[in-house]
C-alpha positions, 0 to 999 in steps of 0.5 A: 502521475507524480513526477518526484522521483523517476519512473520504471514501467513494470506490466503498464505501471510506473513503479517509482525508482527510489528509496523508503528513505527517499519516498518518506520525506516528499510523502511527509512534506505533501502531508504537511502541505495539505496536498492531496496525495494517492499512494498505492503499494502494488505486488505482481498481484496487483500488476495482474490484475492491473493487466487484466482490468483495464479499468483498474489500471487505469485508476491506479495510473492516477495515483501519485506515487505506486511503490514496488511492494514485493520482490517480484516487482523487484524482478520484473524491473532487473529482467527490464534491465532497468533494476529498481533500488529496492522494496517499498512496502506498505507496511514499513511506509504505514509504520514511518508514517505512523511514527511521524504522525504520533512525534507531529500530533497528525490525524489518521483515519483507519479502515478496513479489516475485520471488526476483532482485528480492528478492537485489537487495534485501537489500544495498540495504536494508542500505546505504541503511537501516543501522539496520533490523532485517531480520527476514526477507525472502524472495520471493513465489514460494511454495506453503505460506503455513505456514512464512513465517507461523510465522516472522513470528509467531517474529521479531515484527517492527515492520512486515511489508511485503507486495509480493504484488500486490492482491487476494493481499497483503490477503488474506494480511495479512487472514487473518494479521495478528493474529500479531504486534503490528505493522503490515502493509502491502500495498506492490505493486511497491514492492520492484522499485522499492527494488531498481531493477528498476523506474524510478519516474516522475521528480519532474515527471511525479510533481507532475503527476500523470502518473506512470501515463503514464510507467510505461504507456509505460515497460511498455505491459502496463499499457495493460490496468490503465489501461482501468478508469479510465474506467469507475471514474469512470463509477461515482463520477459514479453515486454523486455523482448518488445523493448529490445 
């Protein structure tokens, strides 16, 4: 586990205490070093799961960096009374990093989503990152791993995004990473956003914190994901009072 930045234990997992402004630079810099680098973005989803997957929270205590995604995270830390100072999405960290790869001519790998998703993808890409090195991309939708992680280890690029929804994309970075000298990242539905097959919430909705509200009324299929919210904060209210 890394030991850059300061640590807030929310459900088992060490969320770093930083800034998207902060986190951007070591990222960039570990890149730069050919440092191998596990990033994980988690939401309360992910913490459950974590909590009720030993296994799977195990393999994400071995990532270099787990960011709070989500402002349940958010929650949970004020409720720990240790406040964490604010939201590290995926998304944005994808977007800085993408941006940074196209001025510094990087290699980035991408995988995952669905294939029409990912044929949207690759002209945006190429239109709206010119100076990134696109070392592969290719969609989710595939039975024999083998191929896919022979090819990453071939190329050897800066960065493998992997949008294989939780617990898939940490398992396969888990059991792969040490194929290349890069940084690998779980980045969810993040290519059905890049690709504009998914709204993201508008800027308001964003700075307020009610980002899930709109993509809940938006795609009502995610009612399902937002139940475990209140049960998350039942167990952080748990941990606060064990703490005390």
């Amino acid at each position: 586990m890394q030991t850059t930045f300061p640590t807030v234990t929310v459900l088992d997992l060490p969320f770093v205490k930083t800034t998207a402004a902060a986190l951007l630079p070591v990222l960039q810099q570990r890149i730069s070093a050919h440092q191998n680098t596990f990033v994980v973005t988690a939401n309360p989803e992910i913490a459950m799961y974590a909590h009720e997957h030993a296994e799977y929270r195990d393999l994400l205590l071995g990532a270099d960096f787990i960011t709070p995604d989500g402002v349940g995270i958010l929650d949970g830390a004020k409720i720990l009374k240790q406040p964490l100072p604010e939201r590290i999405t995926g998304f944005d960290t994808l977007q800085a990093l993408l941006a940074w790869g196209s001025a510094h001519h990087r290699s980035a790998y991408f995988l995952g989503a669905k294939p029409d998703v990912i044929a949207q993808l690759k002209p945006i890409l190429t239109r709206d990152y010119p100076g990134l090195i696109i070392a592969g991309i290719h969609d989710g939708y595939f039975q024999d791993e083998a191929p896919i992680v022979a090819d990453i280890q071939a190329k050897q690029p800066d960065m493998v995004f992997a949008a294989l929804g939780f617990p898939k994309q940490e398992q396969f970075i888990h059991q792969h990473r040490h194929v290349t000298k890069g940084l690998w990242m779980g980045v969810g539905g993040s290519f059905d956003v890049l690709a504009g097959a998914v709204v993201r919430a508008p800027k308001f909705w964003q700075d307020h914190h009610l980002e899930w509200f709109y993509r809940t009324v938006k795609e009502p299929k995610r009612l399902k994901r937002i139940a475990v919210i209140p049960h998350y904060l039942h167990l952080v209210r748990q941990q606060a009072k064990r703490q005390r």
